[in-house]
C-alpha positions in Angstrom: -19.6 -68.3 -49.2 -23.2 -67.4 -48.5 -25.4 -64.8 -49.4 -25.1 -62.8 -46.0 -21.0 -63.0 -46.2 -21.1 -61.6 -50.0 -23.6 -58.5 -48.7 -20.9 -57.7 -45.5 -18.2 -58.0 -47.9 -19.6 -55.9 -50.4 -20.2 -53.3 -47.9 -16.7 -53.5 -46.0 -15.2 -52.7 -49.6 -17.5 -49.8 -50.4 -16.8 -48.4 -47.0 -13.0 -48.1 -47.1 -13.5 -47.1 -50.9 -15.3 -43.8 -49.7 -13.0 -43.4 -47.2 -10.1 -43.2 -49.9 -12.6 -41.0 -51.9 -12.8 -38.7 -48.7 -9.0 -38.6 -47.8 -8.5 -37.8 -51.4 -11.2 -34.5 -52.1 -13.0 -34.2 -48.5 -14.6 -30.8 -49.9 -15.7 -32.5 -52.9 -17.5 -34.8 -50.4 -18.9 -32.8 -48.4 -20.1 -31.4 -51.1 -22.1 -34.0 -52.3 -23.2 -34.3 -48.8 -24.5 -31.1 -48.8 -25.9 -31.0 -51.9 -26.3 -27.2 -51.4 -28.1 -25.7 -54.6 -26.5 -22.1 -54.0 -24.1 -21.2 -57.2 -21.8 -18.1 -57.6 -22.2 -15.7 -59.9 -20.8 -11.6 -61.0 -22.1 -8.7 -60.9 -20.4 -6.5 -63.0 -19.9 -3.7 -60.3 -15.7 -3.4 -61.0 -14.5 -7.0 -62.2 -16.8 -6.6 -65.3 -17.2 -2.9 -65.5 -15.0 -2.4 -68.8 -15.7 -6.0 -70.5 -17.7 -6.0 -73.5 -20.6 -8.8 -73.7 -19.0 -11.2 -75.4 -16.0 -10.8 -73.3 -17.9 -10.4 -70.3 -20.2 -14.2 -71.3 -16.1 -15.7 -72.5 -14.4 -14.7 -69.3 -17.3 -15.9 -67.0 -17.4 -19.4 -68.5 -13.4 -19.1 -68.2 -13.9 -18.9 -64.5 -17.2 -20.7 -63.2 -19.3 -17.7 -62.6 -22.1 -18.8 -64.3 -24.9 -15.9 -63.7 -24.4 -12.3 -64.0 -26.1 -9.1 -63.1 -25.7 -6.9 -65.8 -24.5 -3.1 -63.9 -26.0 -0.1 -65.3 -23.7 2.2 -67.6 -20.8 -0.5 -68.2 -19.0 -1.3 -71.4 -21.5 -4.4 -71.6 -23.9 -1.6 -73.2 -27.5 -3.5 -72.5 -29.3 -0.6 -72.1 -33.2 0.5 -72.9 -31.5 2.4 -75.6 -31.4 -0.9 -77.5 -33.4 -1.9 -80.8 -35.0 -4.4 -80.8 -32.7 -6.4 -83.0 -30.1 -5.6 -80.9 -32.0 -7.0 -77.9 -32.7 -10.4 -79.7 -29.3 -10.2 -80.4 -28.2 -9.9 -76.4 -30.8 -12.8 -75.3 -29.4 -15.2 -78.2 -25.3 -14.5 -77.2 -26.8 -15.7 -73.3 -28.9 -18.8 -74.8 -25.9 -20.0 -76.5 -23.8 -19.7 -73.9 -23.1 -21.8 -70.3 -24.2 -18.0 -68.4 -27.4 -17.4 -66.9 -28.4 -13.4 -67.4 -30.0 -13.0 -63.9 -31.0 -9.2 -65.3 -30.2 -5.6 -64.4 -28.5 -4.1 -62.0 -30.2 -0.5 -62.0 -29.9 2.3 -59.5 -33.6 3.5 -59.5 -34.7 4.6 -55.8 -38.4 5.7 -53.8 -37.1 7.9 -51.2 -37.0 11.4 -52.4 -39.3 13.6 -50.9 -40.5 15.2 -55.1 -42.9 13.3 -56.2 -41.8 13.8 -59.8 -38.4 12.0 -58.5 -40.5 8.9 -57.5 -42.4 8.9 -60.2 -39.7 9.1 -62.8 -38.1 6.3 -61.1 -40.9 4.7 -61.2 -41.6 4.8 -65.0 -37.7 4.0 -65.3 -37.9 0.8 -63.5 -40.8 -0.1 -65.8 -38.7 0.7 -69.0 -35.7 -1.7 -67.7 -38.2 -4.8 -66.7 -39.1 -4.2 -70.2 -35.5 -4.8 -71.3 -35.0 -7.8 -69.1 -37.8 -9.8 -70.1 -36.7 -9.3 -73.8 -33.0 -10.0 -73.5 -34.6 -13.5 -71.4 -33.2 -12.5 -68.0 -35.5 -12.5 -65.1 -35.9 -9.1 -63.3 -34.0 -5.9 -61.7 -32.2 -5.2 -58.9 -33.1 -2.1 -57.2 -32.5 -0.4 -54.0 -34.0 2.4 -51.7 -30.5 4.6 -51.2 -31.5 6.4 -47.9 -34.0 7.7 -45.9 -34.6 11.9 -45.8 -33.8 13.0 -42.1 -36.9 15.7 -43.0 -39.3 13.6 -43.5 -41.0 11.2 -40.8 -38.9 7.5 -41.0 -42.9 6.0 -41.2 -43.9 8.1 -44.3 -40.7 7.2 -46.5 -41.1 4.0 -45.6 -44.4 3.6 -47.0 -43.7 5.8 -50.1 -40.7 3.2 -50.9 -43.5 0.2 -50.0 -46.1 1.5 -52.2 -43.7 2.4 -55.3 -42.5 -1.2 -55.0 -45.5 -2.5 -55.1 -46.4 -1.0 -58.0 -43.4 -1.8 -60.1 -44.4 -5.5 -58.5 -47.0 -5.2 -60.1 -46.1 -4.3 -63.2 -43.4 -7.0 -63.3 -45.5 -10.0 -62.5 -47.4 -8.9 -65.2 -44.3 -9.5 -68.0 -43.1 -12.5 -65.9 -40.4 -10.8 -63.9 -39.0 -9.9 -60.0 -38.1 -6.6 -58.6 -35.0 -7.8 -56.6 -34.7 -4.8 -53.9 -31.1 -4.6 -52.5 -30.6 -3.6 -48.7 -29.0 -0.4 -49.0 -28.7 3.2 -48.1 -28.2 5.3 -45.4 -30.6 4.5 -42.4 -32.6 2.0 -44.7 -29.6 -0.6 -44.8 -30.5 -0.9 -41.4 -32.5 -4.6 -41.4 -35.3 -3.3 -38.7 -36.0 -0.5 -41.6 -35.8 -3.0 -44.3 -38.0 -5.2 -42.8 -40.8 -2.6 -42.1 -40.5 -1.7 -45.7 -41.4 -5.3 -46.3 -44.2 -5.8 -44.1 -45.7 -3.4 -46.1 -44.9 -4.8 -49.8 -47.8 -6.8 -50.7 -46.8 -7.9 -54.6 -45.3 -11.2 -54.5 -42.9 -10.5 -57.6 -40.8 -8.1 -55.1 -37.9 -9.9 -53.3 -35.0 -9.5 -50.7 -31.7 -9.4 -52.0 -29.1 -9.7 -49.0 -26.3 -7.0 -49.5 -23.3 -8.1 -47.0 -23.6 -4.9 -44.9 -21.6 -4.1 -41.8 -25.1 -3.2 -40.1 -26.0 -6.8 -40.4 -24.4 -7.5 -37.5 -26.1 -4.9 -35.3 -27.4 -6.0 -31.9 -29.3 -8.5 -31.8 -27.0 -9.7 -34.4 -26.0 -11.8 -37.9 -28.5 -14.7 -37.3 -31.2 -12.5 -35.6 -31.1 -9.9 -38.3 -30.7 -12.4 -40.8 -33.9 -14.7 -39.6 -36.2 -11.7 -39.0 -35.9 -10.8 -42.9 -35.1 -14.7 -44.5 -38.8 -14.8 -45.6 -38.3 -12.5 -48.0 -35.5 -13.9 -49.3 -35.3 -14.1 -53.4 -32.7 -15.3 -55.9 -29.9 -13.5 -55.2 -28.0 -12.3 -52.5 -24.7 -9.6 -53.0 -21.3 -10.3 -51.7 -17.9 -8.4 -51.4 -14.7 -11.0 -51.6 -15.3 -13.7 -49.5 -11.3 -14.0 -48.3 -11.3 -10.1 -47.8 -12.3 -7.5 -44.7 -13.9 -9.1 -41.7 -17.5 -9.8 -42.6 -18.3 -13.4 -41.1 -19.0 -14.8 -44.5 -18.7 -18.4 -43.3 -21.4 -17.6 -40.8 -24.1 -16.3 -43.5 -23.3 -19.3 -45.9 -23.9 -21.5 -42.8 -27.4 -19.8 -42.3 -28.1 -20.0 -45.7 -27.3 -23.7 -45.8 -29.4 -23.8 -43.0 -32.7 -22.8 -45.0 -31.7 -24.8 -48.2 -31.3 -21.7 -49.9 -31.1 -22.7 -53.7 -30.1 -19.0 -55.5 -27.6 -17.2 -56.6 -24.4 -15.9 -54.4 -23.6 -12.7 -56.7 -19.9 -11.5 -56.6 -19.6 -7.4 -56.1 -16.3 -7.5 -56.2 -14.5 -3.7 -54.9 -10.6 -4.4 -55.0 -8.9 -4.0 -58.0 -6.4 -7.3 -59.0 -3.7 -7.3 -61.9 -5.5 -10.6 -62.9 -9.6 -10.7 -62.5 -9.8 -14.2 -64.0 -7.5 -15.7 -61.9 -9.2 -13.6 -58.7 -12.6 -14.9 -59.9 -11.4 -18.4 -59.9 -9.9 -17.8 -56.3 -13.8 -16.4 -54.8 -15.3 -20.1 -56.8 -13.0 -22.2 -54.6 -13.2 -19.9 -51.4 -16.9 -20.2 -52.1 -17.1 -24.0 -52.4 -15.1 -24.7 -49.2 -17.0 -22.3 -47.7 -20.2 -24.4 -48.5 -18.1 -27.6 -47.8 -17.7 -26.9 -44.4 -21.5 -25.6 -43.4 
């Protein structure tokens, strides 16, 4: 047998071995085909709300989750109101585990029409980008929750623009992001969230995607989703993937679509007898979900 004959022979064999390969896992194929970066994660919104941390760290390695967003106020307990022992303490249970601490999950907002409101959320933001950088996460999520009907739609926008810009500020200074959920009443609305962007100018603050029914206002998903994608950081927020009617296999297409490498963060609202196994169940809806994009 010649050279040539040993090369097509080689090659027939490899071919019918991948087709075995992709009759036996096709989504583990496709998979590799893909090679999408995106990974799930938790945020501990109501799957993690009453876990301890080393419960919380044990029972997302359990389930895949690897990367967490640490909610304000849970049983989890990383708060400013830690020492600073107690913060080593919190980065080194993270460092020796498989979970990524992505950082806080705060509720500070920009819209109030008192200054002293803004300002003290402000100062409070500032306090928790403290926390994340020394428990080795990598920012905080916030949000603006609304826009005042008695105030003019232009100036709150601005207000929100300039107070994230100076918490941006501030956090590219320690190394960290300002993640800025789209959220609230009127400001959920992408055309909002978008003029509220055109006008941040710090670098260190970011888009996280929230899975909101006014996503899918005229002109629609992909429209609304393209107008914003620029912006896009290193997480985006999703309810279950398997529940209600939000065209989740649509986003993870579009996000496919722009090689979007972050993390797919898990704000999980119904409440199952078993979270572990329910966590396990969003990781495979997830992956075929990315299989088939």
């Amino acid at each position: 047998m010649n050279l040539n004959q040993s090369r097509r022979s080689f090659i027939q064999k490899s071919l019918v071995a991948g087709a075995g390969l992709a009759i036996i896992n096709p989504f583990s194929v496709q998979g590799m085909m893909k090679k999408s970066k995106m990974k799930l994660g938790l945020v501990t919104y109501q799957w993690g709300k009453d876990w301890d941390l080393p419960t919380l760290i044990s029972n997302c390695e359990k389930t895949g989750l690897l990367g967490v967003e640490l909610r304000t106020e849970h049983a989890h307990g990383v708060e400013t109101s830690l020492s600073a022992s107690q913060r080593a303490d919190v980065k080194k249970r993270f460092a020796d585990s498989q979970v990524t601490c992505l950082g806080y999950g705060a509720n500070f907002e920009y819209h109030s029409p008192d200054p002293a409101a803004v300002r003290k959320n402000i100062e409070g933001t500032k306090a928790y980008l403290d926390l994340c950088k020394e428990i080795g996460a990598t920012g905080i999520k916030v949000k603006p929750n609304g826009i005042p009907n008695e105030v003019p739609r232009e100036k709150t926008i601005a207000q929100i623009a300039a107070s994230l810009n100076e918490c941006g500020k501030y956090a590219s200074n320690i190394g960290q992001v300002v993640r800025v959920e789209v959220h609230g009443n009127i400001s959920q609305e992408i055309p909002n969230m978008k003029a509220i962007f055109e006008q941040v100018t710090e670098k260190s603050v970011i888009m996280c995607w929230n899975c909101n029914d006014q996503d899918l206002l005229p002109p629609g998903l992909e429209a609304n989703f393209n107008s914003v994608k620029k912006w896009f950081g290193d997480t985006v927020h999703i309810r279950e993937l398997n529940v209600g009617n939000y065209p989740y296999q649509d986003l993870m297409n579009l996000f496919v679509k722009i090689n979007y490498d972050g993390w797919i963060l898990l704000e999980a609202r119904t409440e199952p007898t078993d979270r572990i196994a329910a966590m396990k169940e969003q990781l495979e809806v997830f992956n075929k979900m990315i299989g088939k994009s």
